[in-house]
C-alpha positions in Angstrom: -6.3 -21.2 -0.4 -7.9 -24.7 0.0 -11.4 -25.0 0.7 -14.4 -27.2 0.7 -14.3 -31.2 -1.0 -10.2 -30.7 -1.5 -9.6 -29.6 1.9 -12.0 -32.4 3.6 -10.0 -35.0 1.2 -6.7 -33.8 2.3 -7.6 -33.6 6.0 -9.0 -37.1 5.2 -5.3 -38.5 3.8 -3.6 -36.6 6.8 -5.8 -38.9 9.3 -5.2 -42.2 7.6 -1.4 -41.8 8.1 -2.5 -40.4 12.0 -4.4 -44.3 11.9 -1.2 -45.7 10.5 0.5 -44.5 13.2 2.6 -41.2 11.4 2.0 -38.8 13.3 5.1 -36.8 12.8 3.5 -33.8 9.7 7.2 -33.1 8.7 7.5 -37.0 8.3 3.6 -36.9 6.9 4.5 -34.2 4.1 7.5 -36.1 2.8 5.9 -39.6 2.3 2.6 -37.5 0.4 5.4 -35.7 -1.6 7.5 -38.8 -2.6 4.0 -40.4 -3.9 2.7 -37.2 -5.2 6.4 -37.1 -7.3 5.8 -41.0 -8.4 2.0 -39.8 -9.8 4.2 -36.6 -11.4 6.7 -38.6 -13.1 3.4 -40.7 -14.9 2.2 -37.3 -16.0 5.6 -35.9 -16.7 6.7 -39.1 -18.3 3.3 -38.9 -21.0 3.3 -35.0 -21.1 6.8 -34.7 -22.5 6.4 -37.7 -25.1 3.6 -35.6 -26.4 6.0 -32.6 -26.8 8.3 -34.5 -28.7 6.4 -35.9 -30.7 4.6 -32.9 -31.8 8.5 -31.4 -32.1 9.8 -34.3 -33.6 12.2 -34.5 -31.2 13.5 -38.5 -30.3 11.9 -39.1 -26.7 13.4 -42.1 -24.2 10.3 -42.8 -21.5 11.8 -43.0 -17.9 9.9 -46.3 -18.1 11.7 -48.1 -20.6 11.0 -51.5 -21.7 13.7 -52.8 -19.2 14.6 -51.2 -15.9 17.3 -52.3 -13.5 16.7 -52.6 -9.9 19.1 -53.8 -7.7 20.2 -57.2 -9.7 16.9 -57.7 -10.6 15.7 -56.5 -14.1 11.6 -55.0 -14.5 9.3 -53.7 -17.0 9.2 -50.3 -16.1 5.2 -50.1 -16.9 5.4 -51.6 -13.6 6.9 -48.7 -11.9 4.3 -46.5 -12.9 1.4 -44.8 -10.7 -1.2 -45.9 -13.3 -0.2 -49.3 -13.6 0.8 -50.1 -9.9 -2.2 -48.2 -8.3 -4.8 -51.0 -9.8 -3.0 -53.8 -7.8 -4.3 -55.4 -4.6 -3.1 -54.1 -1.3 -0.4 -56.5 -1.0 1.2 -56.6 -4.2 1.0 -52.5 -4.7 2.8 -52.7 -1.6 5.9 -55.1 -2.6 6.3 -52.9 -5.3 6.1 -49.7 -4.1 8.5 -50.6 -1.7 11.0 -53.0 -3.3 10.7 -51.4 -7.1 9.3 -48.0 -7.2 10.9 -46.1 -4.3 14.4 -47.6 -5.3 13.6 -46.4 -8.5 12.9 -42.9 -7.6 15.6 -42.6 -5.5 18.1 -43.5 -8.4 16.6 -42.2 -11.1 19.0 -39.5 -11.2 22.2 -41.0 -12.8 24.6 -37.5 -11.9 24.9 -39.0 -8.3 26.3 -35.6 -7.3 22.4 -34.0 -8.7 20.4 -32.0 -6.3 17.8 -34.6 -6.8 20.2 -37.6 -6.2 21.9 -35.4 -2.8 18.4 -34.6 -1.5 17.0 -38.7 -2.2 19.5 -40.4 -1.3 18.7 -40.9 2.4 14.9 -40.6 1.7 12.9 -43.5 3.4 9.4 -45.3 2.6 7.6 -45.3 5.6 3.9 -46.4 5.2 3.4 -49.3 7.6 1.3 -51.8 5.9 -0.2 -52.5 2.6 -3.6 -51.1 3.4 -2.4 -47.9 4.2 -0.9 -47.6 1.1 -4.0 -48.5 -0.4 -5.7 -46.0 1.2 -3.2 -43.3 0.1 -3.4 -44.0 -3.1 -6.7 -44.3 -3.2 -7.1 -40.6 -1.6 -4.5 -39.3 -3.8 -6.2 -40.2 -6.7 -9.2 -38.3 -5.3 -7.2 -35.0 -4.9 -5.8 -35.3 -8.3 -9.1 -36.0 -9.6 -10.7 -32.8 -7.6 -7.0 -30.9 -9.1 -8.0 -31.6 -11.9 -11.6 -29.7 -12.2 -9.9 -26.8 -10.3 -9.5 -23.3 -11.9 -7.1 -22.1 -9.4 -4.2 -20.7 -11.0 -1.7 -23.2 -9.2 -3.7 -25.5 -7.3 -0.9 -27.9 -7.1 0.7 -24.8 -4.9 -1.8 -24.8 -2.9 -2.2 -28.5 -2.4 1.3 -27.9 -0.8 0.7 -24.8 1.1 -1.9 -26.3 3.1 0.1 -29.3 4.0 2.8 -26.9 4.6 0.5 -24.8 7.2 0.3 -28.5 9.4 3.8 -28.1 10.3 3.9 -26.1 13.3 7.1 -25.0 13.4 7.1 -23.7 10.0 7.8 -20.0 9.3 9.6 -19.7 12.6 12.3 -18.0 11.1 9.8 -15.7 8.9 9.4 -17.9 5.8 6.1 -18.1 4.4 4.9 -19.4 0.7 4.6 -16.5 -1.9 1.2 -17.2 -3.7 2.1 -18.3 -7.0 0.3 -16.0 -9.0 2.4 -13.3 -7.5 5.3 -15.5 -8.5 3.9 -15.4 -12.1 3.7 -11.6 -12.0 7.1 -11.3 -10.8 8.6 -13.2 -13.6 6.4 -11.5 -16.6 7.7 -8.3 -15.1 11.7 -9.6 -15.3 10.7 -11.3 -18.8 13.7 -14.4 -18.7 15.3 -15.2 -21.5 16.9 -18.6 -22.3 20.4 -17.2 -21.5 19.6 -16.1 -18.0 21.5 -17.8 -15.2 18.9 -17.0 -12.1 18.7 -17.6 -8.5 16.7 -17.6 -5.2 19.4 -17.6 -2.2 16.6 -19.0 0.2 14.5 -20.9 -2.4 11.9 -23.2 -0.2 10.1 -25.1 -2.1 11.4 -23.9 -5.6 8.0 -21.2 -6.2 10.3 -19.0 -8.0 12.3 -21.6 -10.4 9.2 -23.2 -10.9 7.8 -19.8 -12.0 10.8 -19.2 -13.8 10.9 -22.1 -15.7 7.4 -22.8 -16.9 7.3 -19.1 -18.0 10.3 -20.1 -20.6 8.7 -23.0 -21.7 5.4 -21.4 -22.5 7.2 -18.2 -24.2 10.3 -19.5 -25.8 9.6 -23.5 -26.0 11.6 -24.0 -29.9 14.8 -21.8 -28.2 14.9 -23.7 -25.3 14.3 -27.7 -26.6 15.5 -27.4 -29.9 18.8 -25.5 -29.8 20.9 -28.1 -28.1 23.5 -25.5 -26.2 20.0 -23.6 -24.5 18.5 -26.6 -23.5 22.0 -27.9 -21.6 22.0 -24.6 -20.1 18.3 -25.1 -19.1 18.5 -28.3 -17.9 22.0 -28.3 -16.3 23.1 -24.4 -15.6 20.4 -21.8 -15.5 18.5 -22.5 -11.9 20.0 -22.2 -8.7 18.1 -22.4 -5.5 19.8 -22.5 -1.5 18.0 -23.2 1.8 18.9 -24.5 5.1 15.7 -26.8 5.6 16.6 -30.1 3.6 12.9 -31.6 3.4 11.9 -27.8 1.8 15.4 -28.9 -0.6 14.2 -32.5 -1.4 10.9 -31.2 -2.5 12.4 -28.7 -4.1 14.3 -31.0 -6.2 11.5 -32.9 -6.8 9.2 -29.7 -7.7 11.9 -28.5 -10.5 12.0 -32.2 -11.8 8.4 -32.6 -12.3 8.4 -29.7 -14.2 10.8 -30.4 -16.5 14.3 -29.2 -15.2 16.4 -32.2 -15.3 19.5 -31.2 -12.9 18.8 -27.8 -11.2 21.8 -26.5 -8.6 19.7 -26.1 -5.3 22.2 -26.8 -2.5 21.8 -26.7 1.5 23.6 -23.3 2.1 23.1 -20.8 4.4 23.4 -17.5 1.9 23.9 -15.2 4.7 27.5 -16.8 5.9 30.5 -16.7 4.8 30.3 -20.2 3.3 28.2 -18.3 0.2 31.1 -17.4 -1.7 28.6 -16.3 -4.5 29.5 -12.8 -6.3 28.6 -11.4 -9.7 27.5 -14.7 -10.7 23.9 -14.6 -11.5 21.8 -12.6 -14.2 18.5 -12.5 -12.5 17.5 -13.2 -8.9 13.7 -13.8 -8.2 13.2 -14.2 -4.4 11.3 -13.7 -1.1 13.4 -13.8 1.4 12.8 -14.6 5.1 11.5 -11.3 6.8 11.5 -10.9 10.7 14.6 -13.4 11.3 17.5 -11.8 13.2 21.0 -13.5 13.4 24.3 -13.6 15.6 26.3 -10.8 13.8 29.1 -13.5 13.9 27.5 -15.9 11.4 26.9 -13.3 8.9 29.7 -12.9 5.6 31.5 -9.8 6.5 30.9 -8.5 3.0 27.0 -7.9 3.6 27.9 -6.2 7.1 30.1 -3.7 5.3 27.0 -2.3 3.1 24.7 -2.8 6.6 25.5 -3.1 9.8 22.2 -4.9 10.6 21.3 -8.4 12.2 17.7 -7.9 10.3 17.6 -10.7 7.3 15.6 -8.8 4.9 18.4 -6.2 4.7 21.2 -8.8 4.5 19.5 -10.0 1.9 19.1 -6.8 -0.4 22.8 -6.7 0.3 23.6 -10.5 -0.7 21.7 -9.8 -3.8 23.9 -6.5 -5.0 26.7 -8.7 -3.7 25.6 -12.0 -6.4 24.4 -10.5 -9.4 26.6 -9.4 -12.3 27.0 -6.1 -13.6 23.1 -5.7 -15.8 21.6 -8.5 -13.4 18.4 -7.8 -12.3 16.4 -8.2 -9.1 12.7 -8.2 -8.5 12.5 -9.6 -4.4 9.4 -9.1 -2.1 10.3 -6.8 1.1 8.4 -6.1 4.2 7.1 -2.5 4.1 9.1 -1.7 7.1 12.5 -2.2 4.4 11.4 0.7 2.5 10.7 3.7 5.2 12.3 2.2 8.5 14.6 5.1 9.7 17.7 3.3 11.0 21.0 3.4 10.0 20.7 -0.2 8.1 18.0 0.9 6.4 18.9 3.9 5.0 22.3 2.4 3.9 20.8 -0.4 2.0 18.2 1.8 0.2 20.7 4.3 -0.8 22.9 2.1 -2.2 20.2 0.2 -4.4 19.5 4.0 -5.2 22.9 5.8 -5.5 25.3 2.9 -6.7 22.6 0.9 -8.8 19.4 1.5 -11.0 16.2 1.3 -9.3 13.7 1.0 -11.0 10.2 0.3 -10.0 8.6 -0.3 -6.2 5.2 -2.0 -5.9 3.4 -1.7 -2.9 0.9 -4.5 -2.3 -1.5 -5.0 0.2 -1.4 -6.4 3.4 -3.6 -9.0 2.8 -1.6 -10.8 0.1 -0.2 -13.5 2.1 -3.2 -14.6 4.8 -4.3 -16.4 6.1 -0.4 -17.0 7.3 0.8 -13.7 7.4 -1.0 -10.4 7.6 2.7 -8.0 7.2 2.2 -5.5 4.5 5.0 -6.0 1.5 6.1 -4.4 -1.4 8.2 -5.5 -4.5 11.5 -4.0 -5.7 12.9 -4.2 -9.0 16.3 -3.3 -9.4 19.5 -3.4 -11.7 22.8 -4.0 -10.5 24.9 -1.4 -12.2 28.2 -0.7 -9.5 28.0 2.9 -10.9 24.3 4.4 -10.2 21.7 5.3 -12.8 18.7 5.5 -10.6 17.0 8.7 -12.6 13.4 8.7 -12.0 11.4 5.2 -9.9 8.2 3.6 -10.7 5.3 3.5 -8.0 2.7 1.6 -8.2 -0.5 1.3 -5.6 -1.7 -2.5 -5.7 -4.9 -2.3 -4.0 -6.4 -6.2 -5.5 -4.6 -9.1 -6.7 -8.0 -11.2 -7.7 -8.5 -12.5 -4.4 -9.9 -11.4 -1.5 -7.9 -10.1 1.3 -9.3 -11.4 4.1 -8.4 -15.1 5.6 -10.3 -16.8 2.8 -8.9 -15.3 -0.3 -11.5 -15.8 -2.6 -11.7 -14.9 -6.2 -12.9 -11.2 -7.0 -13.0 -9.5 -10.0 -10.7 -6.3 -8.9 -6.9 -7.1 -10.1 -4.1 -4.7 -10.6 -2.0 -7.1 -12.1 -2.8 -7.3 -15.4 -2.0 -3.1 -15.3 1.3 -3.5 -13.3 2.9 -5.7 -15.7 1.4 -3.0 -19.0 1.7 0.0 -17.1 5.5 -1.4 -16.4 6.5 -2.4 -20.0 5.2 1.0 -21.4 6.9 3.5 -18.4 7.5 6.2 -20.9 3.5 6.5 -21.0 3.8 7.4 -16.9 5.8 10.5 -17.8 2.6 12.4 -17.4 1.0 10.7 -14.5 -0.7 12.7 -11.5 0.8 11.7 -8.0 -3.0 11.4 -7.4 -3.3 8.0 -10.0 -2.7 4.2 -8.9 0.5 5.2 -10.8 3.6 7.8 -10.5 7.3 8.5 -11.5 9.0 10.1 -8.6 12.7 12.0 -9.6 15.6 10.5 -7.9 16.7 13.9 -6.2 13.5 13.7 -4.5 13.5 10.5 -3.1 17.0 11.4 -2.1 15.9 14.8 -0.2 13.5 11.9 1.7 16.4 10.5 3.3 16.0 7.9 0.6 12.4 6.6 1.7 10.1 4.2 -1.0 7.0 4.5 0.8 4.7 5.3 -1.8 2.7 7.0 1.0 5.5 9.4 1.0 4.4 10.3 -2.6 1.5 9.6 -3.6 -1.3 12.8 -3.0 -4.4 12.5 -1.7 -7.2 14.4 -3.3 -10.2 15.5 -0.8 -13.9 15.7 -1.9 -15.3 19.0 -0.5 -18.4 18.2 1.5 -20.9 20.5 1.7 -23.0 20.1 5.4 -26.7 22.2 5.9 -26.0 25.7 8.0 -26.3 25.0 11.6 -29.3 26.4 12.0 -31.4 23.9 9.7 -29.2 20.7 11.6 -30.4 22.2 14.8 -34.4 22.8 13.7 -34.1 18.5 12.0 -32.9 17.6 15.6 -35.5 19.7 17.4 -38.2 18.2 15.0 -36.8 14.8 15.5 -37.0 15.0 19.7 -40.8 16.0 19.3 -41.5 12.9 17.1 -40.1 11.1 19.8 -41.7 12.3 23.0 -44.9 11.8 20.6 -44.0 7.9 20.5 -43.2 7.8 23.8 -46.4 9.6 24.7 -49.1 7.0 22.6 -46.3 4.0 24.4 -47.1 5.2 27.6 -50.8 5.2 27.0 -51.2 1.5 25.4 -49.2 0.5 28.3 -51.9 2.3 31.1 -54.8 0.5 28.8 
């Protein structure tokens, strides 16, 4: 959640483009995105000579001595944010907009690259030089105020607060998943450099992001020096679909900037029948749209044949069984109503996560986790695609903090469950012995099944009552009696000041 200097200085960079005459936000958010990308690459560009160098790996800068745009030929230390951004108004301009942006928008040389599909009809819009000027100048700011931020992805939340000016977004039921849920979600499904993993409505790439930066932290030598796992990361492992193509060109841009050179994230609609995906992918990470209904006649007939629904969040749970292979895994964020609502759909999905596949854990966080744009209560389930059952006994946890406050602020607090979630869930054979009374519980299979398959945890979980004990009646009755004479004493010394 933004607040305070950063969110003045953004609302500050959202009125000079109003004073430049952009007034579209959708338009707004991706001209601050293609300049936030060129400060990125800068960063990126310095970051991963570092890395090299301290690998002593061979490292090519982006901004080679010699550059070619058009038919003209330029230093590339002329391209970058830290050279260009010290230039008067009129010359930062000319190059902005006759070097950089032509830059950016080939610096992809696959021409059939997400990044190069999603760029190639971007547009450089500012209007005059001292716009740009100002921009720049504001960015610098934000980066600057980024930069003496402890917030565990202010960057993310840079972008969810822009993203919250668009007023028709989450009209379909998409909303950003706060990143350090993200991060929880993938130290629970632990990647490995051989995963090939995907998010079927990807936004803004939160999950591959998540994904990605958690390999590099844990398995860095696999991935960059072993030449056959870095192709795979770079080329093969991270796939991404949406239907909103600014969400995909950001996207691109996102999984660039943090070091994925070629990620497959493709306008698709996963639901239809044009998502041909099946027993493809290893591990999907996701947070599909919840509260979006669709025209039964646009949906694949494969997912209608496991649920007869129009609900997305249970076409989804479908598509999922339907794309991973046999041993992929699945940890996906469902509204709470996905795991008790009685219908038919709902049933049918749940018991075939539970009677065809292995499920394994559901996490039940609170409904506060996703103000101040959503107040729907969620939980996570973690799943293995098996096509032959296995469910034995399933994880429940109660998240009750996530280290923010759950009110529209979302302020850091102390309380966090996370840190337990992900032990508790590494070392389940140490739940065995759990109470149903504890944040924590195994529940048998055969149970849940007697439940007409329900995952509410309230279904499970007991409730332990402290015995009060009250006064006898008679000693209640003789404090009240004692208590109206003390009053009509007051009222009788009131009543006499007042005749004085």
């Amino acid at each position: 959640m933004i607040t305070g200097e950063l969110k003045n200085k953004i609302d500050s960079l959202w009125d000079v483009f109003a004073a430049g005459g952009l007034t579209n936000p959708l338009e707004v958010i991706e001209q601050i995105t293609y300049l936030m990308f060129i400060h990125d690459l800068d960063d990126t560009d310095n970051k991963n000579a570092r890395e090299c160098a301290m690998l002593g790996l061979p490292f090519k800068s982006i901004f080679s001595d010699q550059v070619m745009i058009g038919e003209r030929t330029i230093d590339g230390q002329q391209l970058k944010w830290s050279t260009f951004r010290d230039l008067p108004a009129t010359k930062m301009y000319e190059t902005v907009q006759e070097w950089v942006f032509p830059f950016i928008k080939n610096l992809h040389e696959d021409k059939n690259s997400a990044y190069s599909k999603y760029m190639d009809d971007a547009i450089f819009k500012l209007p005059t030089p001292l716009v740009l000027s100002k921009v720049v100048s504001s960015l610098d700011d934000i980066y600057a105020l980024m930069g003496k931020s402890t917030g565990i992805d202010i960057r993310g939340d840079v972008y969810e607060y822009l993203l919250s000016k668009i007023s028709t977004a989450g009209r379909n039921g998409q909303f950003r998943t706060p990143r350090h849920i993200i991060r929880m979600m993938v130290e629970l499904m632990k990647p490995t450099p051989q995963e090939t993993i995907c998010d079927p409505a990807c936004g803004t790439g939160g999950f591959l992001v998540g994904a990605s930066d958690y390999l590099r932290e844990t398995c860095r030598n696999d991935i960059l020096m072993n030449k056959e796992n870095r192709e795979h990361y770079m080329k093969h492992m991270f796939h991404g679909f949406d239907m909103d193509r600014t969400m995909l060109r950001i996207g691109a841009m996102n999984m660039m900037t943090h070091g994925v050179e070629s990620p497959i994230i493709e306008y698709r609609d996963s639901l239809s029948d044009q998502n041909g995906d099946i027993d493809q992918y290893s591990l999907i990470l996701a947070n599909p749209p919840f509260k979006g209904t669709l025209d039964a006649d646009s949906v694949s007939s494969n997912l209608l044949k496991v649920a007869k629904t129009k609900k997305t969040e249970l076409l989804f749970l479908a598509l999922f069984i339907r794309m991973l292979k046999i041993g992929g895994r699945c940890a996906c964020i469902v509204p709470d109503g996905v795991l008790f609502g009685s219908s038919k759909a709902h049933k049918q999905i749940r018991q075939a996560i539970i009677e065809d596949n292995r499920l394994e854990a559901v996490i039940s966080m609170p409904s506060g986790v996703f103000k101040p744009y959503a107040g729907v209560s969620t939980g996570i389930l973690i799943f293995t695609k098996t096509g032959h059952g296995g469910t034995d006994k399933v994880w429940f946890y109660d998240m009750k903090a996530d280290g923010y406050s759950l009110d529209d602020k979302r302020s850091p607090v102390n309380e966090n469950d996370i840190p337990d979630i992900i032990e508790r869930f590494n070392h389940l054979d140490q739940e065995v012995e759990r109470k149903r009374t504890e944040q924590s519980f195994l529940v048998d299979k055969q149970e849940i099944v007697e439940n007409d398959y329900d995952l509410s945890i309230n279904k499970y979980k007991e409730v332990v009552y402290e015995k009060v004990e009250y006064p006898p009646t008679s000693e209640i009755l003789a404090d009240i009696e004692a208590l109206n004479k003390e009053i009509e004493k007051n009222l009788e010394e009131l009543k006499a000041l007042l005749k004085g």
